[in-house]
C-alpha positions in Angstrom: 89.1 97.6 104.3 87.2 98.1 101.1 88.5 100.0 98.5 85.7 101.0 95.5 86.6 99.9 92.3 86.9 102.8 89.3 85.4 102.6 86.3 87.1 101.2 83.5 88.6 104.3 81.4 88.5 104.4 77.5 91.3 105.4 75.8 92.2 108.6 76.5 94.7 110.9 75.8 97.3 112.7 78.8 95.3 116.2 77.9 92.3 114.5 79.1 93.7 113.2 82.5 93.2 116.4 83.7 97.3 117.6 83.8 98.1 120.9 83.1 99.2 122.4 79.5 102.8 123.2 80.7 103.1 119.8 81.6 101.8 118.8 78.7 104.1 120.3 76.3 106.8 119.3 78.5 106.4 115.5 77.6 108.8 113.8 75.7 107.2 113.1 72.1 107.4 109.4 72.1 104.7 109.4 74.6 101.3 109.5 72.8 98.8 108.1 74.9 99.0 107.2 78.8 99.3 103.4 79.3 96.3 102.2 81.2 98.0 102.7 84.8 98.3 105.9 84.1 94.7 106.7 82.7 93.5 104.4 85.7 96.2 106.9 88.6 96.3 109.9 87.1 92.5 111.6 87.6 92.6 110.1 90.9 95.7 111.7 91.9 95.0 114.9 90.7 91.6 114.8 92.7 93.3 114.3 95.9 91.9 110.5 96.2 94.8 108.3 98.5 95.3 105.6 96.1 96.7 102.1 95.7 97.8 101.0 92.0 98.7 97.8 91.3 100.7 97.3 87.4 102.4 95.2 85.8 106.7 95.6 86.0 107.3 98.0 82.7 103.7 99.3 82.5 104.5 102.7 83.1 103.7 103.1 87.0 106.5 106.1 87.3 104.7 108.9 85.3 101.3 107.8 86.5 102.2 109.3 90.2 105.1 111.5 88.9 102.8 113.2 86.3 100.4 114.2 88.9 102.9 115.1 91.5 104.8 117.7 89.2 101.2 118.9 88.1 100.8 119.5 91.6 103.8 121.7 92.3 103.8 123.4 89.6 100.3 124.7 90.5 102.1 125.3 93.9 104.7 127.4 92.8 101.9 129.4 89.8 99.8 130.2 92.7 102.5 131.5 95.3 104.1 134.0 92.4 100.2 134.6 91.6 100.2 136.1 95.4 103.0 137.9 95.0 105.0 135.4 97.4 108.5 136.0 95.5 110.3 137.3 98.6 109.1 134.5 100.5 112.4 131.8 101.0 111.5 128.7 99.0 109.4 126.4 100.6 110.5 122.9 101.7 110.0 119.7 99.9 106.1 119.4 98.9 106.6 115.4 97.6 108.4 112.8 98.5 108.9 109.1 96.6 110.2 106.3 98.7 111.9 103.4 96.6 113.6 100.3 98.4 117.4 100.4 96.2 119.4 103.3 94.8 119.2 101.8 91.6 115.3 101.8 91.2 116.0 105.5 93.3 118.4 107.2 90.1 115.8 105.5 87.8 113.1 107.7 89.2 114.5 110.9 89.4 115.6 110.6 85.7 112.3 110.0 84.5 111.1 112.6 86.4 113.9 115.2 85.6 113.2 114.3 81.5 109.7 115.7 82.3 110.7 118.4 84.7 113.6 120.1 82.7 111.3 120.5 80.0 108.9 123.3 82.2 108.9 127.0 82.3 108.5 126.7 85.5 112.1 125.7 87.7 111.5 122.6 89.8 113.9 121.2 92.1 114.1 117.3 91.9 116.8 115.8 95.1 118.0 112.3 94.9 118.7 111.2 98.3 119.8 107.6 98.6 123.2 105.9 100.2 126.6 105.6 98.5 126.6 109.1 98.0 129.4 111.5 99.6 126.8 113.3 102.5 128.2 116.1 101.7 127.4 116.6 98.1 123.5 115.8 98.9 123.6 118.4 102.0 125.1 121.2 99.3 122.5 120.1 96.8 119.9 120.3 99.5 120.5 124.4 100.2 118.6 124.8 96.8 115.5 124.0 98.8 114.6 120.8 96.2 110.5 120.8 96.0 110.2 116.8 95.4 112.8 114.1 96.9 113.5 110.8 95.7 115.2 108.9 98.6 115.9 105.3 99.7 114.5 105.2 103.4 118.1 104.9 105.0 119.4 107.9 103.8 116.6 110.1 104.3 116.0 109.2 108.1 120.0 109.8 108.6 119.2 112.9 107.4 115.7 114.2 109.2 117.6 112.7 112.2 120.1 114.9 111.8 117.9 117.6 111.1 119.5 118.1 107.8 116.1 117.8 106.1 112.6 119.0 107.0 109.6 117.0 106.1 107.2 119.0 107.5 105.7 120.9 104.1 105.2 117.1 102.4 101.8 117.1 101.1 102.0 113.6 98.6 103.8 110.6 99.8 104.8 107.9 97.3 105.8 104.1 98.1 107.1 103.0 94.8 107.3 99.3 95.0 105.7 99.2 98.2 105.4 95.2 98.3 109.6 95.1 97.9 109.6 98.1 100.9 107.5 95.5 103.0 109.7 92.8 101.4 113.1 93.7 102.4 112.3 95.0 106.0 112.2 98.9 105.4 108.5 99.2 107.2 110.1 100.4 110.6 111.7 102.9 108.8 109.2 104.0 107.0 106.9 104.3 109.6 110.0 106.7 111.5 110.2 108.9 108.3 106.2 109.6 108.8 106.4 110.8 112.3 108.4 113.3 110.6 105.4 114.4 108.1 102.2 116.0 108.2 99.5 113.5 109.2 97.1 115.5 106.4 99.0 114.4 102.9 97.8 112.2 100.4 99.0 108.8 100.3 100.1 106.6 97.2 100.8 103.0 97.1 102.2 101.3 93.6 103.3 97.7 93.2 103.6 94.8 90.8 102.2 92.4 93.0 99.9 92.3 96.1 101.2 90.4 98.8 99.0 89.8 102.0 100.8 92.4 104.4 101.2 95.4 101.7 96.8 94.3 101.6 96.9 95.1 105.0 99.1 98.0 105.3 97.2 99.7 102.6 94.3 99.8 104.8 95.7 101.0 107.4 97.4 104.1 105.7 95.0 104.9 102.8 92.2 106.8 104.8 91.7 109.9 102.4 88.7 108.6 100.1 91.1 105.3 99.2 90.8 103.8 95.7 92.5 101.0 94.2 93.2 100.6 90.8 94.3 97.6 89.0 95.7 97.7 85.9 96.3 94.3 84.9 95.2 91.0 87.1 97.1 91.1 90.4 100.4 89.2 89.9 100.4 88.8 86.9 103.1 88.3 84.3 103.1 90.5 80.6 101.7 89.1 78.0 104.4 90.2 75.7 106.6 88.0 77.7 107.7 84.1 76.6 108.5 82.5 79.2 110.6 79.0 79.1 111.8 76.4 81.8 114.3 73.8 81.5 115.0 70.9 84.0 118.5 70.3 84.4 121.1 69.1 86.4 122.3 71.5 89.8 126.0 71.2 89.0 125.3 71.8 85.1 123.4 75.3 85.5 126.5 77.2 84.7 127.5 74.9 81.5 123.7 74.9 80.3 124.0 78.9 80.7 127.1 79.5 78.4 125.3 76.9 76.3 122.3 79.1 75.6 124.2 82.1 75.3 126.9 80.5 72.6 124.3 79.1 70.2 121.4 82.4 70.2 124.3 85.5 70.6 121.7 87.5 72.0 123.0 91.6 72.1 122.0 91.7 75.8 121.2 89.1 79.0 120.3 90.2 82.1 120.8 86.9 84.4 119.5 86.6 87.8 121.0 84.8 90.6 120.4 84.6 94.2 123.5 84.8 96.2 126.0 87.2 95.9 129.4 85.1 95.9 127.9 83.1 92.7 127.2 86.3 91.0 131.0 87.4 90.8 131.6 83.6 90.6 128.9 83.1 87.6 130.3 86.7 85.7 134.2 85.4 86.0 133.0 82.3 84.2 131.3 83.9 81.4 134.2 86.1 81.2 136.3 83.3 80.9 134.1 81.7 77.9 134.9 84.6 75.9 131.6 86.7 77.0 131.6 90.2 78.2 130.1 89.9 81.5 130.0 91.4 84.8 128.1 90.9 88.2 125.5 93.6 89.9 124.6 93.0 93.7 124.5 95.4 97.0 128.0 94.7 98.5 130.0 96.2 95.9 130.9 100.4 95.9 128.1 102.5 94.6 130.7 104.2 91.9 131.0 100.3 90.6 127.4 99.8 90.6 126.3 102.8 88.4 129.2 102.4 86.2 128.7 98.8 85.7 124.5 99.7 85.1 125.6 102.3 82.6 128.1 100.2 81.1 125.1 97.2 80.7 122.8 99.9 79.1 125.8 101.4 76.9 126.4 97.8 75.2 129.6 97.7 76.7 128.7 94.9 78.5 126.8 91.7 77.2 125.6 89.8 80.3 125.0 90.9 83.7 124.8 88.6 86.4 122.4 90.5 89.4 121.1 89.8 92.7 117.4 90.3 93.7 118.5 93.5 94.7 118.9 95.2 91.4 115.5 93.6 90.1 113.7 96.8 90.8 116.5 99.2 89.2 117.4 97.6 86.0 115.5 99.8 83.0 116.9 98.7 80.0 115.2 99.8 76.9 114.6 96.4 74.9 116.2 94.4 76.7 115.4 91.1 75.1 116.2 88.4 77.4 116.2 87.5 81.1 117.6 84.9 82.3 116.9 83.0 85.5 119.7 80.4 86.7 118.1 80.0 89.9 114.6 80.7 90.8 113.9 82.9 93.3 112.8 81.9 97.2 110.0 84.8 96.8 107.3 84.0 93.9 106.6 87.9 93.7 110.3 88.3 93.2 110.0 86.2 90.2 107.0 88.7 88.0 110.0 91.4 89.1 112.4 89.5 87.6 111.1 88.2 84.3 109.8 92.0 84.3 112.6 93.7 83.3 112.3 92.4 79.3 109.2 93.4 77.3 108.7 96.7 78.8 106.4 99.2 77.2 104.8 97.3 75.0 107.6 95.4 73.2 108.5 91.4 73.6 110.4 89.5 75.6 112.1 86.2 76.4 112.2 85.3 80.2 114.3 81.7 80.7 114.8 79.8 83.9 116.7 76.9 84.7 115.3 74.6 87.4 116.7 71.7 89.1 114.6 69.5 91.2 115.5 71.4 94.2 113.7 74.1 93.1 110.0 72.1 92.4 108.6 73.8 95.6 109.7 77.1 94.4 108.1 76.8 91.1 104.9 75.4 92.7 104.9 78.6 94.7 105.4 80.9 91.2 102.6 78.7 89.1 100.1 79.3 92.1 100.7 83.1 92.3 101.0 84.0 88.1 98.2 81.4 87.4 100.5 80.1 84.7 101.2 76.4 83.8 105.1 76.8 83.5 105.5 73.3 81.9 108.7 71.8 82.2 111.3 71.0 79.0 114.5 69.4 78.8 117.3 71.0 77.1 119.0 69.8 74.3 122.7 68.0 75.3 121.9 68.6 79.2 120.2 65.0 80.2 119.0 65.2 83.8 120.5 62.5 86.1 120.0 64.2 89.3 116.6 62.4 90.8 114.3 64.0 92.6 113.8 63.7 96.4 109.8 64.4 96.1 107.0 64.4 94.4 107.1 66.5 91.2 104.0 68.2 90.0 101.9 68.4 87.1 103.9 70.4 84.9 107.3 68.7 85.4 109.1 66.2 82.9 108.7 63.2 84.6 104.9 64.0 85.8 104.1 62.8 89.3 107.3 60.6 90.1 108.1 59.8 93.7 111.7 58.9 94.3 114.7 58.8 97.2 118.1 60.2 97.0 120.8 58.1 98.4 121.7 59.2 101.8 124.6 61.3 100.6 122.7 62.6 97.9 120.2 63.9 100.9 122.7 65.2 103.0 124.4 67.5 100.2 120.9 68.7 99.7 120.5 69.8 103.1 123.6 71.9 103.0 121.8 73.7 99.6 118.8 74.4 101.8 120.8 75.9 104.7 122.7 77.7 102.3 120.2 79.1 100.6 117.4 79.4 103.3 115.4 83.0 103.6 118.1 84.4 106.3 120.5 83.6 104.3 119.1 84.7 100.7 118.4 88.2 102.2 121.8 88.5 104.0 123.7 88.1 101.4 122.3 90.5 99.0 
């Protein structure tokens, strides 16, 4: 399916997108102009138009549909007092954002609430998402919340249940639709739909465009679709250094403590595939001195937050995190990210390096590599149409050789060598170990 293309806004201001003047005085004061996503979202949003946006990790993508959607309920709830509708029980939920992790999920409904807590107008904003007592979510629920913010688990537990109506929903979000495809939430998705008007407006927003969201979108966006891009699809931010270092496998952990010794950055957000070596990785730093802790899914929610809030507070310095967290991690200039292995998805890797130099500000993404990895980073150059040229870092000679050919942009240019058969059989056991089954099962 075809989507038209809009034209290309100049810069505008939020009071001309169209958004109502108690939403406007309602926005926090560091925001003085919408970033392009939202001048690009916004008017179509507020006309009605199903849309897919496509922006860049940082760029603003959660006020360009949660603008418009607390536009649209505040007109809701204006027009129903207008027809003298106060005796009338509150209606259920008209809008609902779907977000793959509770992390990204809390992130949300704060942004929204800074917004919302600001009108004349009360608006009910529900955060439904796993690792929270049921209980407290169905007591918050009996205040009749007008938008929801849910992980898809939860939610279905819930209309299951009946719980929860979804029958009043008249704008469904997908935030991060591509990591919702990603991480096998679809079937769920598609459940949680059955449960909803098939007349709403539909709204797709992702960093990066992978083949089946493509698809997907044309199948669900049927209401005059339009898709936006603000930036080129899959692309990394500008404000963003990126570096790459070859080293050794078994020196990864040495080179990282390394780095982190000699520049002292404040904070490090450093990303790491399996779970085990996150905990592994953290007690390590923690060991060299460092104040460090690991983020992934298999530990308590309570820890989670408290360990986010703890990263954000300064209390701690480095935070090791799985894939899993890449899409909940806001952290005001946050100066440095740090890969120490790259991921098996190249999308995963613009999420990633994504979380430093957000809104506007700059940003330091390094990754260590090992030859292991040269089919992985082949995958990344061809998707971010970046060069991603190898260096070597200082005191950390690479002896390890590798067991193909290495492409353009590595050290050694295009070299061609055999491992020793031991050497091949240990890397088979770090392929097993970290094939696609297992990289998702352990997150």
């Amino acid at each position: 399916m075809t989507f038209p293309e809009p034209s290309s806004p100049e810069s505008l201001t939020f009071a001309e997108l169209g958004l109502n003047a108690a939403l406007l005085r309602a926005l926090p004061t560091r925001l003085k102009y919408p970033t392009r996503v939202q001048q690009l979202a916004i008017p179509a949003i507020l006309a009605g138009r199903d849309l897919l946006a496509l922006a860049q990790t940082g760029s603003g993508k959660t006020l360009a549909f949660g603008l418009p959607l607390l536009h649209a309920i505040t007109q809701h709830i204006e027009q129903q007092r207008l027809q003298g509708a106060k005796s009338v029980p509150a209606p259920n939920a008209l809008a609902l954002v779907l977000v793959p992790t509770r992390e990204l999920a809390l992130q949300v409904t704060e942004a929204l609430q800074t917004v919302a807590g600001q009108l004349s107008t009360p608006l009910n904003i529900q955060l439904l998402c796993g690792g929270v007592p049921l209980e407290d979510q169905l007591a918050e629920l009996t205040a009749k919340p007008q938008l929801l913010v849910a992980t898809p688990g939860r939610l279905l537990d819930l209309c299951k249940q009946s719980h929860i109506s979804l029958d009043s929903i008249k704008h469904l979000v997908l935030d991060e639709a591509d990591r919702l495809l990603e991480m096998g939430f679809w079937p769920d998705v598609q459940k949680l739909m059955a449960f909803m008007p098939k007349l709403k407006q539909s709204l797709l927003f992702s960093a990066t465009l992978p083949e089946a969201l493509d698809t997907l979108a044309g199948k669900l966006l049927v209401n005059q679709p339009l898709r936006v891009e603000a930036h080129r699809v899959n692309s990394v931010v500008g404000e963003i250094e990126e570096r790459l270092y070859l080293v050794n496998k078994g020196s990864k952990a040495q080179a990282l403590i390394a780095l982190l010794k000699q520049y002292q950055w404040p904070q490090v957000l450093v990303f790491i595939s399996a779970r085990d070596d996150a905990d592994a990785v953290a007690k390590r730093l923690d060991k060299a001195g460092m104040k460090a802790a690991a983020l992934h899914g298999e530990k308590d929610q309570t820890v989670r937050s408290q360990t986010l809030a703890d990263f954000k507070a300064n209390r701690i310095e480095v935070l090791v995190a799985t894939d899993l967290m890449a899409r909940g991690i806001h952290v005001d200039a946050l100066p440095v990210v740090i890969n120490l292995d790259l991921p098996m998805s190249a999308p995963v890797y613009v999420h990633r390096i994504g979380r430093t130099a957000r809104a506007g500000a700059k940003g330091l993404a390094i990754s260590l590599v090992c030859h292991g990895e040269m089919a992985t980073l082949t995958a990344i150059r061809s998707l971010t149409a970046r060069e991603l040229p190898l260096a070597l870092l200082a005191d950390f000679p690479v002896t390890d050789k590798p067991s193909e050919k290495v492409s353009d942009g590595a050290v050694d240019g295009k070299v061609e060598r055999k491992r020793p058969p031991r050497d091949k059989q240990a890397n088979r056991r770090s392929i097993n170990k970290h094939s696609a089954k297992a990289f998702i099962g352990k997150r």
